[in-house]
C-alpha positions as CSV (number, residue, x, y, z in Angstrom):
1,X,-32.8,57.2,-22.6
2,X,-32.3,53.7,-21.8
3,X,-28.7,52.1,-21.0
4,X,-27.3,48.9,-22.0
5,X,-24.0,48.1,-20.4
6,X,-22.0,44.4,-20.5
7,X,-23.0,41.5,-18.2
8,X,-19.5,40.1,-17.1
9,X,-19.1,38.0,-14.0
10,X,-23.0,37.3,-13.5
11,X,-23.9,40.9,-13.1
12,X,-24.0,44.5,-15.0
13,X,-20.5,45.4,-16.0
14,X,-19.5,49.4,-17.0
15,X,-21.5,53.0,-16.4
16,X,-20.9,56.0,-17.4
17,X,-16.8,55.7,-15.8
18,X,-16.9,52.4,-17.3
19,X,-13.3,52.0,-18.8
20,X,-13.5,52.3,-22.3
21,X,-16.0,55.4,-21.7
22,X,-17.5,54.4,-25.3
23,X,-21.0,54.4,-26.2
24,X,-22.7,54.1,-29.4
25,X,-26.5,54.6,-30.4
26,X,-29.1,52.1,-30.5
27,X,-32.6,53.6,-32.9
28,X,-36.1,52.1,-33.1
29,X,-36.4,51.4,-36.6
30,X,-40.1,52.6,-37.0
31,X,-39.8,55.7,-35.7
32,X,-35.9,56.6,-36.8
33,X,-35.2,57.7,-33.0
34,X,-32.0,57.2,-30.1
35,X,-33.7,54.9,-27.8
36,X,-30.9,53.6,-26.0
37,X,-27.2,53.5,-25.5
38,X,-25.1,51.2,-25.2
39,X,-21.8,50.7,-24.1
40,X,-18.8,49.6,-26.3
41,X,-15.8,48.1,-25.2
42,X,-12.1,48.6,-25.2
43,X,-9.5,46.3,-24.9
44,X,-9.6,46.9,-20.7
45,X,-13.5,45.4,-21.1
46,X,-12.9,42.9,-23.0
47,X,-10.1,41.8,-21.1
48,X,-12.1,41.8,-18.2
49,X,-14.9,39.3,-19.7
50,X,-11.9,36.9,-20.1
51,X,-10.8,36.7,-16.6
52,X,-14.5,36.2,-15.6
53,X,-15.0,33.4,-18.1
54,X,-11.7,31.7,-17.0
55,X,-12.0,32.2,-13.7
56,X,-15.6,30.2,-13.9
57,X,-13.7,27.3,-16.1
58,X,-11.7,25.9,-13.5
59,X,-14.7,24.5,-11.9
60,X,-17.8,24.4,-14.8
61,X,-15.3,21.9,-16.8
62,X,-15.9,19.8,-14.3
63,X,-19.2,20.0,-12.8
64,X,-21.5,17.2,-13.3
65,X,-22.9,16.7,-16.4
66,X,-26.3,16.5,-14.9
67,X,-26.1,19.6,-13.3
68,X,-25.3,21.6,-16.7
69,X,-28.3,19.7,-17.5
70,X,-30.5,20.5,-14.8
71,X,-30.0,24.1,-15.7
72,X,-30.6,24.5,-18.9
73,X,-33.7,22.6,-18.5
74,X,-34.8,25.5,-16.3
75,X,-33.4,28.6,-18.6
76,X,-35.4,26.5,-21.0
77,X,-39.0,26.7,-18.8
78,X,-37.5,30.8,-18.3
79,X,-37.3,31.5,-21.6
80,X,-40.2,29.9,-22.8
81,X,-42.4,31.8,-20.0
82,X,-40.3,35.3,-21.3
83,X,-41.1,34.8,-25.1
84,X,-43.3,37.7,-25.6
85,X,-40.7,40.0,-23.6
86,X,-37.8,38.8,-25.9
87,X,-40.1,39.4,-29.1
88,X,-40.8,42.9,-28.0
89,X,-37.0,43.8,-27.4
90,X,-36.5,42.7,-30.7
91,X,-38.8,44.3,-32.3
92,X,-37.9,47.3,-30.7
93,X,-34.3,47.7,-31.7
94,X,-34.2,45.5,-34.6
95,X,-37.7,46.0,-36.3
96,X,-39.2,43.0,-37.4
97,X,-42.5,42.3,-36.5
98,X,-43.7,40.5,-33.4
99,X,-44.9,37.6,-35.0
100,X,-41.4,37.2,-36.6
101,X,-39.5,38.1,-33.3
102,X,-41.9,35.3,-31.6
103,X,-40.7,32.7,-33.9
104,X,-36.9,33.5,-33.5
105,X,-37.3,32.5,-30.0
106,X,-38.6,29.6,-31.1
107,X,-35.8,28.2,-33.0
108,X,-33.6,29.2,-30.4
109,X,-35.1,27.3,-27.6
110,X,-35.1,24.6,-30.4
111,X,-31.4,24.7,-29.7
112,X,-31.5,24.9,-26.1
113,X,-33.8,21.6,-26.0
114,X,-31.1,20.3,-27.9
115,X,-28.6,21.3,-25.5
116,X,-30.9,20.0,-22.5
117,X,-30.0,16.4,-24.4
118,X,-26.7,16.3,-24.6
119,X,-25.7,13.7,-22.4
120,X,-25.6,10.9,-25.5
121,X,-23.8,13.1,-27.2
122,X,-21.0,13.6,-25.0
123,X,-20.6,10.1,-23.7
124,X,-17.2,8.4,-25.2
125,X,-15.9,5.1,-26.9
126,X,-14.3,2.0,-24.8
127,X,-12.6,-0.6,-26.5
128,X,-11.3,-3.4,-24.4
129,X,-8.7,-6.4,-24.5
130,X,-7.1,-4.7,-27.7
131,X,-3.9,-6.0,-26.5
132,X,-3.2,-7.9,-23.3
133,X,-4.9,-6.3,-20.3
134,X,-4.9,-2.9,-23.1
135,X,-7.7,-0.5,-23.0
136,X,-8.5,1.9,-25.5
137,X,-11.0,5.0,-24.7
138,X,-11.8,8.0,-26.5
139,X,-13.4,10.7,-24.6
140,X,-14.0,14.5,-25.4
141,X,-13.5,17.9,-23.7
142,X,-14.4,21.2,-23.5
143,X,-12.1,24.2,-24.8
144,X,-11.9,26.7,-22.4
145,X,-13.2,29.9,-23.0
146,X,-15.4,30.8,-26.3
147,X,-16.3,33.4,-27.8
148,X,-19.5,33.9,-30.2
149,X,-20.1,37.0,-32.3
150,X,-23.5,37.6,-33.7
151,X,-25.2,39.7,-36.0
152,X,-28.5,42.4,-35.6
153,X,-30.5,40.3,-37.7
154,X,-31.7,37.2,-35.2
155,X,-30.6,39.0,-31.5
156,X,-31.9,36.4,-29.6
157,X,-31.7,33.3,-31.9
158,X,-28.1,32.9,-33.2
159,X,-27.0,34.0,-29.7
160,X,-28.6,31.0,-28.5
161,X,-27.4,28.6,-31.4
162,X,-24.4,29.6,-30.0
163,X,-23.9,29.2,-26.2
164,X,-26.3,26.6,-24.7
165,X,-24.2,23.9,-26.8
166,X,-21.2,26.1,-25.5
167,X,-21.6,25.8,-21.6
168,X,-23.2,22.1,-22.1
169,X,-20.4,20.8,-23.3
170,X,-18.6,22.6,-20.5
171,X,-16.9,25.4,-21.9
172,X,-17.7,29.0,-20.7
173,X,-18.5,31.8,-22.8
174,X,-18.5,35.8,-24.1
175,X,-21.3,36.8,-26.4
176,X,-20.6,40.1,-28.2
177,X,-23.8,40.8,-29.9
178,X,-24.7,43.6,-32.4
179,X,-24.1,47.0,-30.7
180,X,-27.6,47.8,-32.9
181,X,-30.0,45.3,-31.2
182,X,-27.9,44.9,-27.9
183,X,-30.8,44.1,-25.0
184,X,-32.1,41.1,-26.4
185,X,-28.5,39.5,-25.1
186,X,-28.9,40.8,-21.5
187,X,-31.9,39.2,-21.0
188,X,-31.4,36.3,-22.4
189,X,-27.8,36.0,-19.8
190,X,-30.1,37.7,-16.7
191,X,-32.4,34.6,-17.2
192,X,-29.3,32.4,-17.7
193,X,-28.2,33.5,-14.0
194,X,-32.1,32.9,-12.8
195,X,-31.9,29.7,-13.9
196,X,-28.7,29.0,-11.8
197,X,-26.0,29.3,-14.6
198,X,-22.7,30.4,-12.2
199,X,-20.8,34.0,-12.3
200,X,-19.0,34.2,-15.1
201,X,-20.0,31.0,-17.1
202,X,-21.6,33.1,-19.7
203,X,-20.7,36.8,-20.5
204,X,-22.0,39.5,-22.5
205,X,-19.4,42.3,-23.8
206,X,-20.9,45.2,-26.4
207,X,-18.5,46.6,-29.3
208,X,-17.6,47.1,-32.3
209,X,-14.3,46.1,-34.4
210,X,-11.7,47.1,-31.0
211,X,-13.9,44.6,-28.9
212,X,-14.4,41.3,-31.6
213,X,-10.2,42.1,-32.1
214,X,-9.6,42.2,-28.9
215,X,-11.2,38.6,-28.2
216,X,-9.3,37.6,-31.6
217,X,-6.0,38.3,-30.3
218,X,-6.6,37.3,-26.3
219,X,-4.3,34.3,-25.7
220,X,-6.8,32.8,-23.2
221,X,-9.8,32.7,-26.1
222,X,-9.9,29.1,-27.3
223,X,-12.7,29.6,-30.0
224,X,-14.8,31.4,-31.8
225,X,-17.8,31.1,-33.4
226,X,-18.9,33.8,-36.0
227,X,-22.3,34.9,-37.8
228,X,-22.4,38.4,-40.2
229,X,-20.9,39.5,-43.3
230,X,-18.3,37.5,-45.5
231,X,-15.8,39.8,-45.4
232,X,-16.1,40.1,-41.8
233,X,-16.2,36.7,-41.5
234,X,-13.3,36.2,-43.6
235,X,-11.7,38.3,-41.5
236,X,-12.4,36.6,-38.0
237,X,-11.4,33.3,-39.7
238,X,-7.5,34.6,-40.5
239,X,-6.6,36.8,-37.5
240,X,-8.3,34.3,-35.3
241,X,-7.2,30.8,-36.8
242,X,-3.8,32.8,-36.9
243,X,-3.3,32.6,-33.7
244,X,-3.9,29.0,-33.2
245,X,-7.8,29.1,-32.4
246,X,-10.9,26.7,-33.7
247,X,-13.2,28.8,-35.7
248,X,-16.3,28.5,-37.1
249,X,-17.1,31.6,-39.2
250,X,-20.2,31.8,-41.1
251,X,-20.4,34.9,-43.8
252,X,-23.0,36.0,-46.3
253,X,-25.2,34.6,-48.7
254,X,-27.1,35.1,-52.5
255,X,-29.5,31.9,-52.0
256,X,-30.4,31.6,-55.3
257,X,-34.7,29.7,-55.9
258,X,-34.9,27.6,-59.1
259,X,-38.5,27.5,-60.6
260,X,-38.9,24.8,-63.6
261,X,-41.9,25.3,-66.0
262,X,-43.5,22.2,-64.7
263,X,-43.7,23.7,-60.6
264,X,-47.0,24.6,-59.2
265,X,-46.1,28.2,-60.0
266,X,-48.8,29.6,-57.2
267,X,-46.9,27.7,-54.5
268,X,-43.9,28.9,-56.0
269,X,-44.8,32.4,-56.0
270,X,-46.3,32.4,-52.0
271,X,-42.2,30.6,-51.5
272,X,-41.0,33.2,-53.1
273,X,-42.7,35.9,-51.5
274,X,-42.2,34.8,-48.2
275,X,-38.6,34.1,-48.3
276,X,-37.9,36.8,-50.0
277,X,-39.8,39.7,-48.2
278,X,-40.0,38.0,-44.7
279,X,-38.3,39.9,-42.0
280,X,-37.7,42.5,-45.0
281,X,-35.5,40.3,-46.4
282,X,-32.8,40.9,-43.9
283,X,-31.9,36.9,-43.1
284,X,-28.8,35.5,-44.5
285,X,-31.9,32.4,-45.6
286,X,-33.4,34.7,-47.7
287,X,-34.6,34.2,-51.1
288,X,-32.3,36.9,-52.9
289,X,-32.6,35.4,-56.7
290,X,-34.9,33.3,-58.4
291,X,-34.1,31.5,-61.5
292,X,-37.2,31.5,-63.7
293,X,-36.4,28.5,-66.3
294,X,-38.0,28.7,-69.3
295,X,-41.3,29.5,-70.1
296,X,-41.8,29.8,-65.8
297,X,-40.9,33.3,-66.4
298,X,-43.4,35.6,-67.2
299,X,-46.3,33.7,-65.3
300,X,-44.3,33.8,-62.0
301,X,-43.1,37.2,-62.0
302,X,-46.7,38.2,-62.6
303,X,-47.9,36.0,-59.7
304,X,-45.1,37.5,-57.6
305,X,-46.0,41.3,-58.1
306,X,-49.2,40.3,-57.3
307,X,-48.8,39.1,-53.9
308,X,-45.9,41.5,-53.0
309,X,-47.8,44.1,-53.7
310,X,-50.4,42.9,-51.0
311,X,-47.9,42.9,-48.2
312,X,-48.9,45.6,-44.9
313,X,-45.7,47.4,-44.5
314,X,-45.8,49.0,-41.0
315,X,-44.2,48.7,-37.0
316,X,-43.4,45.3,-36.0
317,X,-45.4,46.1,-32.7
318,X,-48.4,46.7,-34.7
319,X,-50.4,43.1,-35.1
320,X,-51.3,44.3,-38.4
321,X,-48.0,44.7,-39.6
322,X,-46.6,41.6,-42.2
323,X,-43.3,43.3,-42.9
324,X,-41.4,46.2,-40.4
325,X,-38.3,48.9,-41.8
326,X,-35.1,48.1,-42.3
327,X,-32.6,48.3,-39.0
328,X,-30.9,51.5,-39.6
329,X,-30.8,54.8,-42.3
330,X,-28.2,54.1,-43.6
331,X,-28.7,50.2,-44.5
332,X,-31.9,51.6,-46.0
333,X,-30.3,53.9,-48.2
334,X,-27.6,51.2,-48.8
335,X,-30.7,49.0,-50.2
336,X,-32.5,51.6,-52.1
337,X,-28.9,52.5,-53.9
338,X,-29.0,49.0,-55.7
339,X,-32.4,49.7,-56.8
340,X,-31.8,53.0,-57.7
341,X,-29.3,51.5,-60.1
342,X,-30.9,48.3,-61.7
343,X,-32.5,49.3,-64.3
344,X,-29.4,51.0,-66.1
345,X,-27.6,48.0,-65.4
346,X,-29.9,46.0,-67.4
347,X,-32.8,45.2,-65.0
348,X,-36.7,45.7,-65.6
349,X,-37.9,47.1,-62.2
350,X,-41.2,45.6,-61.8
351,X,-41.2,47.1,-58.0
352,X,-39.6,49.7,-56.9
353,X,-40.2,50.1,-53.0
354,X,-38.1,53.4,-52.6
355,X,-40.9,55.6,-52.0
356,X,-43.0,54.1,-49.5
357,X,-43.4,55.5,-46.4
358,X,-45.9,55.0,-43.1
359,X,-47.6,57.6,-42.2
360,X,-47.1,59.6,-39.2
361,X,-43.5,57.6,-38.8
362,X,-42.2,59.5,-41.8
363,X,-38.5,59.4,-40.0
364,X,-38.6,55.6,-39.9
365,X,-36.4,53.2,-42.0
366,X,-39.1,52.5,-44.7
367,X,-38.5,50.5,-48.1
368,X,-41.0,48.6,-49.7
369,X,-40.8,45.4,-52.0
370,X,-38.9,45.5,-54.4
371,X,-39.1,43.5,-58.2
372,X,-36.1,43.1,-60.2
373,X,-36.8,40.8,-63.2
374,X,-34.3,40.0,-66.0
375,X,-31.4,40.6,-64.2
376,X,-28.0,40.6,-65.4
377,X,-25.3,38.4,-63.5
378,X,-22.7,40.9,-63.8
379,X,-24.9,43.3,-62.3
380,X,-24.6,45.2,-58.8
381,X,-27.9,43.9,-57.8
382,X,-27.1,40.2,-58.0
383,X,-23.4,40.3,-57.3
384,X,-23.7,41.4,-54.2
385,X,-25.6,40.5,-50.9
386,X,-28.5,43.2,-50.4
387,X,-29.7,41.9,-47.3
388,X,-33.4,43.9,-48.4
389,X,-36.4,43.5,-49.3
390,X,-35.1,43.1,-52.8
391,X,-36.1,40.1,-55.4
392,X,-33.9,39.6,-58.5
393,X,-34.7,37.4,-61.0
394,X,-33.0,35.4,-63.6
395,X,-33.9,34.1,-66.7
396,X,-32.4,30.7,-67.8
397,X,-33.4,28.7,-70.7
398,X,-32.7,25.0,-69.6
399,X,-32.0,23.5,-66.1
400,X,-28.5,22.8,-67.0
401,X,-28.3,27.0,-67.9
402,X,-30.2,27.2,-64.5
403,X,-27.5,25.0,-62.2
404,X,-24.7,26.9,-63.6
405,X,-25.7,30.5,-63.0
406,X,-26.5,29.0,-59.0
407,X,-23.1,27.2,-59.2
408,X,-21.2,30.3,-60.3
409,X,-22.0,32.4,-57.5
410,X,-19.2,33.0,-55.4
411,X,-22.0,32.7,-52.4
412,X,-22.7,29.0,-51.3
413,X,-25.1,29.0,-48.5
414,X,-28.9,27.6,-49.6
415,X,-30.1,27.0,-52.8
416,X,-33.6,25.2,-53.4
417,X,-35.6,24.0,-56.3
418,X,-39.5,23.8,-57.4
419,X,-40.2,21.5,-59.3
420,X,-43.1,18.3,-59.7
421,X,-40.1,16.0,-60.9
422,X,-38.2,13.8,-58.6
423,X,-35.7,12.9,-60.9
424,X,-34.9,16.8,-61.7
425,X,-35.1,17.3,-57.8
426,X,-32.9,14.4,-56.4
427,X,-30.2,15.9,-60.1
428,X,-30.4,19.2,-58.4
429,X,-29.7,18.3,-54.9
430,X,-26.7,16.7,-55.5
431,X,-25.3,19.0,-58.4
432,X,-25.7,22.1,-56.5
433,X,-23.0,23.9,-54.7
434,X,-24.6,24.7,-51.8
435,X,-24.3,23.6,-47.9
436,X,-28.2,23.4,-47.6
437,X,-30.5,22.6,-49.9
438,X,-34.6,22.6,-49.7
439,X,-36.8,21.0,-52.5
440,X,-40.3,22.9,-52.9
441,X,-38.9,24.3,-49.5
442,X,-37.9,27.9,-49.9
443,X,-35.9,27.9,-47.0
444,X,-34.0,25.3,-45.7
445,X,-33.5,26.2,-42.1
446,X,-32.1,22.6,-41.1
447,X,-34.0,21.0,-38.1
448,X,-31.5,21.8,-34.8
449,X,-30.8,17.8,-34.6
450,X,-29.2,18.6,-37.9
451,X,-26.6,21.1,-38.5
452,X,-26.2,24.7,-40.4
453,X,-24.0,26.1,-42.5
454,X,-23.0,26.9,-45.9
455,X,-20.0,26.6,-48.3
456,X,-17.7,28.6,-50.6
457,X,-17.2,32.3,-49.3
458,X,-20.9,31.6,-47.0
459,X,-18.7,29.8,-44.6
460,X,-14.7,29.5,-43.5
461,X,-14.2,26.5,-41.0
462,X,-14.4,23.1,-41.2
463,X,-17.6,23.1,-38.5
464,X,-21.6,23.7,-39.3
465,X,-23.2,25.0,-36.4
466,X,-25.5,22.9,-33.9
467,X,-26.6,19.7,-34.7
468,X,-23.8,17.0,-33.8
469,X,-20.8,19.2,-35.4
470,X,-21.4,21.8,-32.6
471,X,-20.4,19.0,-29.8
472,X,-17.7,18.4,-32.0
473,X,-17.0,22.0,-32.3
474,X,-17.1,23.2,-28.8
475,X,-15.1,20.1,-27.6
476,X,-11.8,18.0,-28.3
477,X,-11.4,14.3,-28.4
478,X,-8.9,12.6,-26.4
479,X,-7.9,8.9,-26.6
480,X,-6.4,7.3,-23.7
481,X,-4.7,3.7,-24.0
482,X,-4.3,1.9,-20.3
483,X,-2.4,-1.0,-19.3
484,X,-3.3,-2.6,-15.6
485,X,-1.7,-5.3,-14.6
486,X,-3.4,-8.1,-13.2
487,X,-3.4,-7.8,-9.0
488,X,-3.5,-11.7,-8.7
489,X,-0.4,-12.4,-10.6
490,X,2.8,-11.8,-8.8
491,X,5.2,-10.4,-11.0
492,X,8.0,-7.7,-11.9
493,X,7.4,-4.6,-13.8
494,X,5.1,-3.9,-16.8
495,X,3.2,-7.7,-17.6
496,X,4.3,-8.0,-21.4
497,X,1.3,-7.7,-23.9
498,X,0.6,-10.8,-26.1
């Protein structure tokens, strides 16, 4: 069985005397079997990643800014050459196919390119002569040390939304991944150190709920940046923020599709599809709901079963393979449960992927698509983030109907619309209370030169993540007034300002 411990201080971190003496399982969703372990850490762990990261800030805050540069310009050429190797890791822990894990890395290094560009975005503001002889800049600075806590779903790609922008800006940084996809993350820091990143600028610490609270109460932890559930997230957001820390803490999601009668319903169906049974639908920019407007109903639902049913359910390391299990059991049986109960709540199952099963890897987390049409808002099924291959949809009569059932979700993080109208798409843009927003786009993942993040209970924090609002995030603005006096003027004291 293969061990995972912590990277802390530019090297492996913890055995089998490590301090905590914690480990937890990691499976391989296909096959339902203990692969790895890895180790989970205490408060003695965590405390240790701190020291490392501090230690490393009293002298990255102020190296060069061309230097920072210079290095992640060659963890970018690393991790471009290591693609395939960080797909396969992910496939193998968190299941989703290779073609999938392939273009997670890519919007990761889409991030890191960003970082490699920073330089504009860093440089400050210089007003002169605002008074006599006065100067005004405004400059910004790092943190300190920051701490980033991601979730199983993307082990490689929210990781690296995180800390490139991080250590560009000069801060240094603990990652605590998901203990159920934890080897992505050591690569991805083992390269980091290849590329020339120093000891301790960027650390790696495994846990659970002792390790993210013990970073949430550590005095010398200026930040954190958060990806997972909303009630996690709301948690990270109090206990953090109460304790005087910036946090950016991004939580679930119900991303709701609208369809109006007059949308190329084919196109609309192969959106829905995708988005919703992608990565079996475990991506918080999933398709969960679609709101079938009028007459739009019947036709799409009919075009949707259609192609779902087409889908090759199987291992994410076979090439075959369009859609891999579920990460563990017991999400599986979690997902299958809301199924299970749709149809007394109301529902018509069209789909019902509870039975399916590859065989030969009879063990493995299987569930197949799933149909839910004429769904009930009160119901369990659309309530509540099912983070499965699991498609509900609604009926609404009018668009106004339509805009209202997206607006009252408690859930703000994507919404999008398909439609041939402009006027009905530009209506629903702004009208929708949503932090991203895709027309005839199922899901709109935000270019990295932009910035993501949702609203209402998808996010707590004032900060989207990459894009401009990450400098601003992982930084602090200072201003700076300055009064010289003139050396060829002989006089006494402070020269009075006009």
């Amino acid at each position: 069985m293969r061990t995972v411990t912590h990277w802390i201080g530019g090297k492996p971190f913890g055995d089998a005397s490590s301090p905590s003496g914690t480990w937890g399982p990691v499976t391989d969703p296909a096959t339902g079997e203990v692969t790895t372990r890895v180790a989970l850490a205490g408060a003695e762990e965590a405390g240790a990643a701190v020291a490392a990261a501090k230690a490393a800030y009293a002298t990255w805050r102020t190296s060069p800014l061309t230097r920072r540069i210079a290095i992640l310009f060659r963890y970018r050429a690393l991790l471009d050459a290591r693609r395939d190797d960080i797909a396969a890791l992910i496939t193998a822990e968190q299941g989703k196919v290779h073609a999938d894990a392939l273009a997670e890395v890519g919007r990761g290094l889409e991030i890191v390119e960003l970082a490699c560009g920073l330089g504009m975005a860093l440089k400050g503001d210089t007003s002169t002569e605002v008074s006599s002889r006065v100067d005004v800049a405004s400059i910004r600075q790092p943190l300190g040390v920051v701490v980033g806590v991601s979730p199983f779903n993307f082990p490689a790609m929210i990781s690296m939304w995180m800390f490139p922008m991080a250590i560009a800006c000069g801060n240094t940084f603990i990652h605590k991944p998901s203990s159920k996809a934890p080897s992505a993350s050591i690569l991805l820091a083992e390269l980091a150190a290849e590329a020339g990143v120093p000891d301790g600028v960027l650390n790696i610490l495994h846990g659970d709920e002792v390790a993210v609270n013990a970073l949430l109460d550590h005095p010398d932890v200026a930040a954190v940046s958060f990806v997972g559930s909303t009630p996690v997230a709301r948690h990270v957001y109090g206990r953090a923020s109460a304790s005087g820390k910036r946090v950016q803490a991004l939580g679930g999601a119900k991303n709701h599709m609208l369809v109006l009668p007059d949308a190329d319903l084919d196109a609309a169906a192969d959106a829905a599809v995708a988005a919703a049974y992608g990565s079996a639908g475990q991506r918080c920019m999933a398709i969960s709901v679609v709101v079938a407007v009028g007459a739009a109903g019947d036709a799409l639902v009919s075009r949707i079963t259609e192609r779902a049913a087409k889908i090759k359910i199987g291992p994410g390391s076979d090439p075959a393979s369009e859609m891999g299990p579920l990460v563990t059991r017991a999400h599986r049986d979690e997902v299958a449960d809301y199924v299970a109960g749709a149809a007394a709540q109301g529902a018509d199952v069209v789909l019902d992927g509870r039975g399916f099963t590859v065989e030969g890897l009879e063990n493995g987390h299987w569930m197949g698509m799933s149909l839910l049409d004429k769904v009930r808002t009160d119901s369990d099924a659309y309530r509540n983030e099912i983070f499965g291959p699991v498609l509900c949809v609604v009926r609404a009569e009018t668009y106004e109907e339509a805009v209202e059932i997206v607006n009252g979700c408690p859930y703000g993080n994507a919404s999008a619309i398909f439609t041939r109208d402009g006027a009905a798409a530009r209506r629903f843009q702004l009208e929708v209370e949503t932090g991203m927003v895709g027309v005839n786009v199922p899901m709109p993942v935000p270019a990295g030169y932009h910035s993501f993040g949702g609203w209402k209970d998808s996010a707590f924090g004032d900060h989207r993540m990459y894009g401009s609002e990450a400098v601003h995030f992982y930084t602090r603005g200072k201003v700076i007034t300055s009064l010289w006096p003139d050396p060829a003027e002989t006089v006494t004291g402070v020269p009075a300002s006009r």
